[in-house]
C-alpha positions in Angstrom: -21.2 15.4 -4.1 -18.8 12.7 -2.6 -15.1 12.9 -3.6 -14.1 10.2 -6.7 -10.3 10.5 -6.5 -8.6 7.5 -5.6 -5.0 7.5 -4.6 -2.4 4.9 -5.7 0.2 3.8 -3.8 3.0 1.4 -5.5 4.4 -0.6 -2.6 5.4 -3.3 -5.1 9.3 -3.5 -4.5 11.8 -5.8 -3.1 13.8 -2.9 -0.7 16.8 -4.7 -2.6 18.8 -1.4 -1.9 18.3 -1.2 1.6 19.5 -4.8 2.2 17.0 -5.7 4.7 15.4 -9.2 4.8 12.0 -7.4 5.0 10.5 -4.9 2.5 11.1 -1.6 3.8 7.1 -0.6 3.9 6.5 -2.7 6.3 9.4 -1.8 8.6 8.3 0.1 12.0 8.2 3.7 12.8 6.8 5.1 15.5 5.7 1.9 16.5 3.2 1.4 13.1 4.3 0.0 9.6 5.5 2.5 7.0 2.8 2.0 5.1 0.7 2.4 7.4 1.6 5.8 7.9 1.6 6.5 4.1 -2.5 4.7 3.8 -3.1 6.7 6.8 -1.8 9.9 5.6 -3.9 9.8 2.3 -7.2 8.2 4.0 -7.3 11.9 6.1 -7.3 13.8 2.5 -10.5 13.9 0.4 -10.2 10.7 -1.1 -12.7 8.0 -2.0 -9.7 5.2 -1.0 -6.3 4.0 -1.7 -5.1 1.3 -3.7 -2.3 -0.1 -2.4 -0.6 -2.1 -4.9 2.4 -4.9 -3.6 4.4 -7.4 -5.2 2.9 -10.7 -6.4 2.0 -13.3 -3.5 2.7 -10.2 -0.7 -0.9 -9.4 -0.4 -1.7 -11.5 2.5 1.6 -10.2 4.3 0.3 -6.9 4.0 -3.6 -7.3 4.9 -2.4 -9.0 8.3 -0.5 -6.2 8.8 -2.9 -3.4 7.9 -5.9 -5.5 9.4 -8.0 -2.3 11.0 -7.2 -0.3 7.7 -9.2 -2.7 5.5 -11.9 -2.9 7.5 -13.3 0.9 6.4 -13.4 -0.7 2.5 -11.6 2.2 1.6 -8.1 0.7 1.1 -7.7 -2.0 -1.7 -4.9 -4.5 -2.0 -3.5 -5.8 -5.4 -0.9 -7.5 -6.7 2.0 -5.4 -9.0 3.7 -5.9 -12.3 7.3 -6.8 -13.2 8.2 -3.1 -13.2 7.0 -0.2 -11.0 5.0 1.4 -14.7 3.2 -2.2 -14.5 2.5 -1.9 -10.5 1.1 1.4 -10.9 -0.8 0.5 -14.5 -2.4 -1.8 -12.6 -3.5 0.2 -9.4 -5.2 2.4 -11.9 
């Protein structure tokens, strides 16, 4: 029987703290994106995918930068909410 846990991951915020131009998910470490190394992370456990969930109008950002991730089908991209509750509400 194949695994039907999916994993939600709320990447939906503005990094306002850090006070960096760029969202701090999609910053480089170790040469890869943040999230990239959170998606990849999860996509090694026992999961049927992620949903990665991002502020409104940031989902094309984030596809071009996960690119080979989206290709397995097993990481899905959606717009947030107006608070992190809504973001993750609406990963699930």
């Amino acid at each position: 029987m194949g695994n039907s846990a999916w994993a939600v991951v709320p990447a939906a915020g503005a990094s306002t703290r850090m006070g960096r131009e760029i969202n701090k998910q999609l910053l480089c470490l170790a040469g890869r994106p943040v999230v990239e190394h959170s998606l990849r992370s999860l996509l090694a456990a026992p999961v049927a995918g992620v949903v990665l969930v991002v502020a409104p109008g940031a989902e094309q950002r984030f596809a071009g930068v996960l690119g080979d991730l989206l290709k397995s089908n097993k990481v899905m991209i959606i717009a947030g909410g107006k608070s992190r509750r809504d973001s993750v509400r609406q990963g699930l």
